[in-house]
MDTraj code that builds the backbone (N, CA, C; nanometers):
import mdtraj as md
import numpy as np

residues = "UNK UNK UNK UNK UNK UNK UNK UNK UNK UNK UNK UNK UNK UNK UNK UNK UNK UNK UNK UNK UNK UNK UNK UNK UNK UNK UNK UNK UNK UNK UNK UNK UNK UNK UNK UNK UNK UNK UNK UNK UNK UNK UNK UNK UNK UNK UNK UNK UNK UNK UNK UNK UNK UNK UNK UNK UNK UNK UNK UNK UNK UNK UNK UNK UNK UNK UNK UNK UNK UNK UNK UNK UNK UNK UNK UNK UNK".split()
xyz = np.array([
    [-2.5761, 3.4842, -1.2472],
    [-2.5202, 3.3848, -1.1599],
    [-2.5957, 3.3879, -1.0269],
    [-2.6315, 3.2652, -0.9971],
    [-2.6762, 3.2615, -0.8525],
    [-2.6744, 3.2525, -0.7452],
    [-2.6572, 3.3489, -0.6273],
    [-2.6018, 3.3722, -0.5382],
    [-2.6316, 3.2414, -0.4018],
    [-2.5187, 3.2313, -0.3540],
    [-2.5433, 3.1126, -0.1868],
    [-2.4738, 3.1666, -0.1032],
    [-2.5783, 3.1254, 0.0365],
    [-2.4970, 3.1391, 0.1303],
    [-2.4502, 3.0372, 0.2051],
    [-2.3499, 3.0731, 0.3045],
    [-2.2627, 2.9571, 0.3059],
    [-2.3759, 2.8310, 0.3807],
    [-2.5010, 2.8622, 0.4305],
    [-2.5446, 2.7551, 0.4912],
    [-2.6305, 2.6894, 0.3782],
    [-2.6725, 2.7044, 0.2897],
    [-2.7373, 2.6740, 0.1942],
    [-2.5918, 2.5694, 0.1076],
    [-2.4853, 2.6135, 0.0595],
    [-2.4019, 2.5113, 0.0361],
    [-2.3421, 2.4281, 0.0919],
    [-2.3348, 2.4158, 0.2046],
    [-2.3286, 2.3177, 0.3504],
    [-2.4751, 2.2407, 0.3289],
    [-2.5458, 2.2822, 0.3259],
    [-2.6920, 2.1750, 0.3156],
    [-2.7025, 2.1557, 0.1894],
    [-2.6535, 2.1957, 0.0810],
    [-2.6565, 2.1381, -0.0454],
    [-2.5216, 1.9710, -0.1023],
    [-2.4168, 2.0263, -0.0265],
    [-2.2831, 1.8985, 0.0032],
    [-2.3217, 1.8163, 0.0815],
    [-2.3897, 1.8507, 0.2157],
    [-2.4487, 1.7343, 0.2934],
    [-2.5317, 1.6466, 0.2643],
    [-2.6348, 1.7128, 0.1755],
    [-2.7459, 1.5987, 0.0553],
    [-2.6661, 1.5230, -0.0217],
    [-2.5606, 1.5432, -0.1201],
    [-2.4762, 1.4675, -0.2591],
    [-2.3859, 1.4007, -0.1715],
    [-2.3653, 1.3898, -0.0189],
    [-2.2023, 1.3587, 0.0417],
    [-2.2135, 1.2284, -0.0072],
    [-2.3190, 1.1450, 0.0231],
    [-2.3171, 0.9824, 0.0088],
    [-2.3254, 0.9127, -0.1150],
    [-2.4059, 1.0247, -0.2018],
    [-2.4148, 0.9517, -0.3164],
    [-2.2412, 1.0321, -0.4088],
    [-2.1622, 1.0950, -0.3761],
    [-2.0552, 1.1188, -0.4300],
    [-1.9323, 1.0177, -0.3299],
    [-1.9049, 0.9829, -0.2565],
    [-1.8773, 0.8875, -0.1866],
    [-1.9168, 0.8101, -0.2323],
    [-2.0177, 0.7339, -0.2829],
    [-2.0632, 0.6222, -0.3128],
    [-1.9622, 0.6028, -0.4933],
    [-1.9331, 0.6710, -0.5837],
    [-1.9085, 0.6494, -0.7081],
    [-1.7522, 0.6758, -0.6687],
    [-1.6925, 0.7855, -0.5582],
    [-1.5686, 0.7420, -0.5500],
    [-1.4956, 0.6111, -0.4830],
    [-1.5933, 0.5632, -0.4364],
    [-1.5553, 0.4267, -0.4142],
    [-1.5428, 0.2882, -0.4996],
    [-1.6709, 0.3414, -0.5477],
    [-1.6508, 0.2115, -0.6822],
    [-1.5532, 0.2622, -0.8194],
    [-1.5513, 0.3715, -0.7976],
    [-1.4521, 0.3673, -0.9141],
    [-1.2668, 0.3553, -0.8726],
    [-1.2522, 0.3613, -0.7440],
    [-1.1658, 0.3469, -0.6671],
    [-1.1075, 0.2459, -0.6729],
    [-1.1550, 0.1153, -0.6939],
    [-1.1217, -0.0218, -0.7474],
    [-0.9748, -0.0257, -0.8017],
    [-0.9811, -0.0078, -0.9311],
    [-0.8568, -0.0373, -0.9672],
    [-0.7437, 0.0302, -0.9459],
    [-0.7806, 0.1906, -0.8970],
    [-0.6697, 0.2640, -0.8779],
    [-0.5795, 0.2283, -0.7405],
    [-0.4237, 0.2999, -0.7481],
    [-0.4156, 0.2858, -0.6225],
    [-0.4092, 0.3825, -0.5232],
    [-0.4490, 0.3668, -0.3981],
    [-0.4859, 0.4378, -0.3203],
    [-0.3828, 0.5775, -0.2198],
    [-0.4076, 0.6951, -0.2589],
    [-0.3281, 0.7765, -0.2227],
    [-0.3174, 0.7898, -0.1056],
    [-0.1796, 0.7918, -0.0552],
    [-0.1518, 0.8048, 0.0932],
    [-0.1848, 0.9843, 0.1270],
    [-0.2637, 1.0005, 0.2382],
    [-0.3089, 1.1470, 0.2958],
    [-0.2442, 1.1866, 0.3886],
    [-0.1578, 1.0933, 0.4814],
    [-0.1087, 1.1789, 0.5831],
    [0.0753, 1.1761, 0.5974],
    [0.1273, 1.1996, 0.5812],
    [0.3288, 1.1985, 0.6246],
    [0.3169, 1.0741, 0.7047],
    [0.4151, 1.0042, 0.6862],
    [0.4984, 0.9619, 0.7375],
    [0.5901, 0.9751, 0.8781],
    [0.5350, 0.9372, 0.9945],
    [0.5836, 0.9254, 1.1293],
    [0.7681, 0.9363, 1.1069],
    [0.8574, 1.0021, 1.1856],
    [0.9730, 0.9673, 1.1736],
    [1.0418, 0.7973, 1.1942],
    [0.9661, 0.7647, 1.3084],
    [0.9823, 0.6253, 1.3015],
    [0.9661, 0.5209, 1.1632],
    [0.8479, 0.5501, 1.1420],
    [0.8217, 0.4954, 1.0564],
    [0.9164, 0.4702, 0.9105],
    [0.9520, 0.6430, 0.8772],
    [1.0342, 0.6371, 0.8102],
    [1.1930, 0.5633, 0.7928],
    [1.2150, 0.5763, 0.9277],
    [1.3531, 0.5109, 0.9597],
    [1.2944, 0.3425, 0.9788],
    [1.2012, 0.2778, 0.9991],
    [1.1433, 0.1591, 0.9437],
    [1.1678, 0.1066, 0.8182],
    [1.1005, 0.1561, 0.7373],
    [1.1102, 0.1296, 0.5882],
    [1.2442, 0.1720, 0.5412],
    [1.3053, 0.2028, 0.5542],
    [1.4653, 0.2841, 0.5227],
    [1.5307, 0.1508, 0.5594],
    [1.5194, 0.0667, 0.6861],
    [1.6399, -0.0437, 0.7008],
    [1.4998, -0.1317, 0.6174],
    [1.4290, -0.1974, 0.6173],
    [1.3709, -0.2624, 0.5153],
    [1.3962, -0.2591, 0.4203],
    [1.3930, -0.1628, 0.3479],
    [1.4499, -0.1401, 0.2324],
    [1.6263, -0.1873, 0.1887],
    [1.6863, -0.1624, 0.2710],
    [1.8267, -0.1806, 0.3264],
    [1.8607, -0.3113, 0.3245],
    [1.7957, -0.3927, 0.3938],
    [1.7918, -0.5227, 0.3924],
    [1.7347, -0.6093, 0.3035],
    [1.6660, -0.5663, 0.2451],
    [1.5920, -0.6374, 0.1005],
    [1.7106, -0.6483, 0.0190],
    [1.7681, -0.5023, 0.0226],
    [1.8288, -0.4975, -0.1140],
    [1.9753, -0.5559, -0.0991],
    [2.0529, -0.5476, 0.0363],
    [2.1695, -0.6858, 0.0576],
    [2.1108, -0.7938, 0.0469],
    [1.9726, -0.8741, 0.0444],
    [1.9487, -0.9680, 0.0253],
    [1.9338, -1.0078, -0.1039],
    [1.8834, -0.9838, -0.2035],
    [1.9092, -0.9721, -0.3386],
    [2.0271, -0.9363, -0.3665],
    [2.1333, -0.8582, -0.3443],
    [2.2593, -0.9141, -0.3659],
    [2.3322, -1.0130, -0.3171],
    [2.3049, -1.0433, -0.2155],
    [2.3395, -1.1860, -0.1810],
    [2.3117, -1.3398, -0.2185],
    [2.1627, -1.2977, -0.2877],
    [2.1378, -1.4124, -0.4134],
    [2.1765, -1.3688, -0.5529],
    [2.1989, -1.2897, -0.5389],
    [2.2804, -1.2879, -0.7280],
    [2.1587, -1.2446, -0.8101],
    [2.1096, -1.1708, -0.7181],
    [2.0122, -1.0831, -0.8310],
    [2.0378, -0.9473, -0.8826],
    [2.1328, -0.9005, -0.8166],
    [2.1489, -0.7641, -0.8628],
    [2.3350, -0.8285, -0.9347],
    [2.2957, -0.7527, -1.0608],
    [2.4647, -0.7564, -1.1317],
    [2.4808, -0.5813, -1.1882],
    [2.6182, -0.5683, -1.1282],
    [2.6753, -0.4579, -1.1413],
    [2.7660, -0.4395, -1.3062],
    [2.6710, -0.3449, -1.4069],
    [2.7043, -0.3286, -1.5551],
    [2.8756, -0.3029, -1.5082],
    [2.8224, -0.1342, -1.4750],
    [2.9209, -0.0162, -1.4557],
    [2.8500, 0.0045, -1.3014],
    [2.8781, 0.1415, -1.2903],
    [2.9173, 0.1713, -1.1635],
    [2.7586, 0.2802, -1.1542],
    [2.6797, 0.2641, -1.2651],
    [2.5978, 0.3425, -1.2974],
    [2.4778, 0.2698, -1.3826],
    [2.5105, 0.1859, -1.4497],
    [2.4784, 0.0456, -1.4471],
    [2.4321, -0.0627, -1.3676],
    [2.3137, -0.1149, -1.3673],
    [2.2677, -0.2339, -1.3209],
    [2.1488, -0.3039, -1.3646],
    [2.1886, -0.4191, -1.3342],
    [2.0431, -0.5325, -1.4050],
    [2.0228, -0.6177, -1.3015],
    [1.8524, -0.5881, -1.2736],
    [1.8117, -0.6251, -1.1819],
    [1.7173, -0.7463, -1.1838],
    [1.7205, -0.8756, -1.1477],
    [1.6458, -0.9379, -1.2365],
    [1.5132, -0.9401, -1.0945],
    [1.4311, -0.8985, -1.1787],
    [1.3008, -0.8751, -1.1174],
    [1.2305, -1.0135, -1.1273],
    [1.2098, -1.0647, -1.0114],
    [1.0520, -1.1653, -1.0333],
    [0.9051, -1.1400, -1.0973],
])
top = md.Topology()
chain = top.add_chain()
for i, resn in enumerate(residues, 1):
    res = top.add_residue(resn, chain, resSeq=i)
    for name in ("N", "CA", "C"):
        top.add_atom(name, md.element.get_by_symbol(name[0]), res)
traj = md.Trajectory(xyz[None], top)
């Protein structure tokens, strides 16, 4: 096995950085894209009444019907 030191694999990643970047991008296309960093508290409490409000709004058009209590059919667009 062949031995490196750490500056030799630092100058070996710094040569491939662009052309490995380059194929995770195009293959990146169809996937979807992973979120890297948390969520701000604000933020969170953002999307929480969004969410909140979407979903009294769809019950308020008669999209959500209650089976059981555990139960539901949601009619999705």
């Amino acid at each position: 096995m062949e031995k490196l030191n750490i500056n030799d694999l630092n100058h070996f990643i710094e040569s491939r950085k662009s052309d490995v970047e380059r194929i995770i991008a195009r293959d990146r296309k169809s996937e979807r894209i992973v979120r890297m960093r948390k969520r701000d508290i604000d933020e969170q409490k953002i999307l929480d009444i969004l969410c909140v409000k979407r979903w009294e709004k769809t019950e308020e058009n008669g999209k959500v019907k209650y089976i059981t209590e555990r139960k539901w059919y949601y009619e999705f667009d």
